[in-house]
C-alpha positions in Angstrom: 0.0 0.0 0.0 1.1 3.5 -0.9 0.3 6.3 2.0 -1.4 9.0 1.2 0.5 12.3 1.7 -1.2 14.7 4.3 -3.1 17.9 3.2 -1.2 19.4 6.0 2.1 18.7 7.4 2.7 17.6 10.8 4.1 19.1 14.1 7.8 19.9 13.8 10.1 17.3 16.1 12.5 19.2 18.7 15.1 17.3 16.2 14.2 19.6 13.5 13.9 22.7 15.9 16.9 22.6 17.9 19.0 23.8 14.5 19.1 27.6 15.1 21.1 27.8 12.3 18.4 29.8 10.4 19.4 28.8 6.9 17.7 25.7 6.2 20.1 23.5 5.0 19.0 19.5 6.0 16.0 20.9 7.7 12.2 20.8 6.5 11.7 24.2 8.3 13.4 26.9 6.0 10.0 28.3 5.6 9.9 28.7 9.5 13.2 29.8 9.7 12.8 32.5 7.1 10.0 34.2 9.3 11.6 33.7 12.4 14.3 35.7 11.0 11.9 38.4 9.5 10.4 38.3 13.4 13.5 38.7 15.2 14.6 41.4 12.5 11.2 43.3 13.3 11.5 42.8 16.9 15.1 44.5 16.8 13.9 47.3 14.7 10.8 48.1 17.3 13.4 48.0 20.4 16.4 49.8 19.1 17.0 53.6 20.9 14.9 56.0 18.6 18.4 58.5 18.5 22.0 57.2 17.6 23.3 55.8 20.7 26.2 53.4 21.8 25.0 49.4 21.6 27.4 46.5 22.7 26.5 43.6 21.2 27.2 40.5 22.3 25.8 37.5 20.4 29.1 35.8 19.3 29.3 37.4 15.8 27.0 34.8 14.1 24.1 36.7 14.1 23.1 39.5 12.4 22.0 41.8 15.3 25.1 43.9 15.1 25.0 44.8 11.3 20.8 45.8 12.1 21.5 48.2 14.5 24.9 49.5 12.7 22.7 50.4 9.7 20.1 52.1 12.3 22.5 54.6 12.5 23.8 53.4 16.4 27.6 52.8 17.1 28.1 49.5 17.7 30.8 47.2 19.9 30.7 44.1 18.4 32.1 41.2 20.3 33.0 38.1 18.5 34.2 35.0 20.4 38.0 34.4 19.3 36.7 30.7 18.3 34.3 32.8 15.6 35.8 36.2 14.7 36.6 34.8 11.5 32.6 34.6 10.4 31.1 38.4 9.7 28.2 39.5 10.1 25.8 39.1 7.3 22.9 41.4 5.8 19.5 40.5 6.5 15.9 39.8 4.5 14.8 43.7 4.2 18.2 45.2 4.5 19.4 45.1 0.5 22.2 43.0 1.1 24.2 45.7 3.3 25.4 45.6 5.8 26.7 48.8 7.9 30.7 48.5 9.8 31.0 47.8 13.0 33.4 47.9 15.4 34.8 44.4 16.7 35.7 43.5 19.6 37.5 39.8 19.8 36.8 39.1 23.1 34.8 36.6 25.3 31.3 37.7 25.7 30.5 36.3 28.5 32.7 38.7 30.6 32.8 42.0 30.3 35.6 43.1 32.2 37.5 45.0 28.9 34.6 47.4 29.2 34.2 50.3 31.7 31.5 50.9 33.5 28.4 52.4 32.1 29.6 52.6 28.7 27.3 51.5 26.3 22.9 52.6 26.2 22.3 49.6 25.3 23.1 46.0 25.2 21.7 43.3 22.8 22.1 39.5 23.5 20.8 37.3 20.7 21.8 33.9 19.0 20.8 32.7 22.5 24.3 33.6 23.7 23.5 33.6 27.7 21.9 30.1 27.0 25.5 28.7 26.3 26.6 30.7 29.3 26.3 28.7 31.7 27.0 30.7 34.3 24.1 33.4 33.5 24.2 35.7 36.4 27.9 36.4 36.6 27.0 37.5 32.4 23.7 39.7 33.1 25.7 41.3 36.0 28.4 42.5 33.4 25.4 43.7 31.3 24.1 46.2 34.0 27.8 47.3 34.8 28.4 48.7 31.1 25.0 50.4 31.0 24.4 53.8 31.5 21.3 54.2 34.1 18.4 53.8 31.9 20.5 51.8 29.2 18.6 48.6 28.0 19.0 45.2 27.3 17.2 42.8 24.7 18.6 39.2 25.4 17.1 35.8 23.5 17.6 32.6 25.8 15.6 28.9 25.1 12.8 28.3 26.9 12.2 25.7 29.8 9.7 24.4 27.0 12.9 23.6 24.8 15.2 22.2 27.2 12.2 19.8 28.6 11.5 18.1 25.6 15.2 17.8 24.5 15.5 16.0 27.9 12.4 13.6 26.8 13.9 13.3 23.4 17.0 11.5 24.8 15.3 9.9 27.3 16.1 11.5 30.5 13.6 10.9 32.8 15.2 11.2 35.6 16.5 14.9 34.6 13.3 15.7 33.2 11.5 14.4 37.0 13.7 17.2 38.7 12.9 20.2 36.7 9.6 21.4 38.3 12.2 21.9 41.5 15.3 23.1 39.9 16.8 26.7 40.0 19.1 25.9 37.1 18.0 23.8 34.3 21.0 22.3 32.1 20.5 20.5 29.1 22.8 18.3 27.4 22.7 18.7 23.2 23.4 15.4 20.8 26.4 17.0 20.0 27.8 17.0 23.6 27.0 20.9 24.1 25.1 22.1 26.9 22.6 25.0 27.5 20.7 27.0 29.9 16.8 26.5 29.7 14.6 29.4 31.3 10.9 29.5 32.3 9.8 32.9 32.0 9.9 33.5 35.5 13.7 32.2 36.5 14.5 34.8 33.4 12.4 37.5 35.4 13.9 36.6 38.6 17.9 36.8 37.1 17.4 39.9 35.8 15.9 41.6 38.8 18.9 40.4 40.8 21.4 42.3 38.7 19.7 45.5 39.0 17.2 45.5 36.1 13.9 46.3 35.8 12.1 43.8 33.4 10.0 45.5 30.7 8.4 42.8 29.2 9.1 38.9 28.5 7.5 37.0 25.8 8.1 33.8 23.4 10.2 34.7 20.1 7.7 33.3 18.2 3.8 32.6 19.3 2.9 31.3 16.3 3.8 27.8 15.6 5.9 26.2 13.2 3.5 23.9 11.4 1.5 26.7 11.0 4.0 29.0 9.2 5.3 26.3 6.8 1.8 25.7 6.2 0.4 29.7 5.2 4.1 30.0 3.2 3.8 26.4 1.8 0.2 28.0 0.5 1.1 31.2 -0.2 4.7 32.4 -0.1 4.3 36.2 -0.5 2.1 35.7 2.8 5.9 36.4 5.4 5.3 40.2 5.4 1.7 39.4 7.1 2.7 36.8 9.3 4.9 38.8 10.5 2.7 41.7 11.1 0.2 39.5 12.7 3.5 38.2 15.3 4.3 41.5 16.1 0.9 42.3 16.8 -0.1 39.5 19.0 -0.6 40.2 22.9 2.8 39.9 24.7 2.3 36.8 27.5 5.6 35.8 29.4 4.4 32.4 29.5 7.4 30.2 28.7 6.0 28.9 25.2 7.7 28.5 22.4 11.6 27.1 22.0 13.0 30.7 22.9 12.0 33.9 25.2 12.8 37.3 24.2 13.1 39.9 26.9 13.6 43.6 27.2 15.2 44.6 31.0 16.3 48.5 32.1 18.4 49.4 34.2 16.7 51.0 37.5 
């Protein structure tokens, strides 16, 4: 017997969610992947200081964060991790190809101790860079040390949603048993990695400890995966209005979703 093929396609597995990659390659998400990078462009964008201003930006030099807010017109302190500085940043869907110079840093990111104090408005923290931190706090409290009062910080982490059902994926029940209880959720990757998984209010809580003031915390992405590669599998010129309908839908700091996006001030 031959199966039928489904009019719609099925759920995403965490195996084909967990590469953040973004470009598709081996992966039946590129559709997803496109608007998640179209979402995290727009979310940038709407979050960025309205008047040039000093950003430090600290996602590792794979993203594409740095080059966003250079071509916004900010000055912008790039770090790249030695063990990456030789991969640029790249232009982004929406930005013509271009991208705008930075200036980089080859440095670690997860200490900040090259940097004076309150030196920077702003901070941004993507490509889930204080997940592979493991040591979190000793990171955020660098972050409100090179702010100016008032500076801000945008910061991209995975979820406690994630890191649970990598730990059911590989079959650790035991591990999976003691999160409802644990302060600090590890998870170990296939490829011998680990991360830092957050519920929404661990995240809260880490950032109030260093001195910030939370603005808002909510899930990269409500919308889900099977959904998107469904609308763009339909209709391909549809991004632009999933997109629009993402940034428009209400803010909930529930931990859903494989990453949290949060926006924190220093008091």
């Amino acid at each position: 017997m031959h199966s039928v093929p489904s009019a719609r396609p099925s759920e995403p597995t965490i195996a084909s969610l967990r590469d953040t990659s973004g470009d598709g390659s081996g992966d039946s998400l590129a559709r997803y992947w496109t608007f998640y990078e179209a979402v995290a462009d727009a979310q940038l964008t709407r979050w960025l200081p309205r008047r040039p201003s000093r950003v430090l930006d600290i996602s590792g030099g794979q993203g594409h964060s740095a080059a966003r807010a250079a071509a916004a017109g900010h000055t912008v302190l790039e770090v790249r991790d030695p063990e990456r500085r030789g991969r640029p940043a790249q232009g982004r869907p929406g930005g013509a190809g271009r991208t705008a110079p930075t200036v980089p840093l080859v440095a670690d990111s997860g200490t900040l101790s090259y940097l004076a104090d309150g030196c920077v408005d702003a901070v941004v923290a993507e490509n889930r860079v204080l997940s592979r931190h493991l040591a979190t706090e000793a990171t955020i409290t660098e972050i409100a040390r090179v702010l100016r009062p008032g500076g801000r910080v945008l910061l991209c982490v995975d979820s406690l949603t994630l890191g649970m059902a990598l730990l059911a994926e590989r079959n650790y029940w035991a591990h999976l048993s003691d999160v409802p209880s644990a302060e600090v959720v590890l998870v170990p990757w296939p490829d011998g990695t680990i991360t830092r998984s957050f519920s929404s209010h661990q995240l809260r809580e880490l950032l109030a400890d260093a001195g910030l003031e939370v603005e808002w915390i909510r899930p990269r992405t409500v919308l889900s995966p099977s959904t998107v590669e469904h609308v763009l599998g339909e209709s391909p010129r549809a991004l632009q209005r999933l997109v629009r309908t993402e940034m428009g839908a209400r803010q909930t700091d529930e931990s859903l979703g494989i990453h949290l996006l949060a926006s924190a001030r220093l008091r």
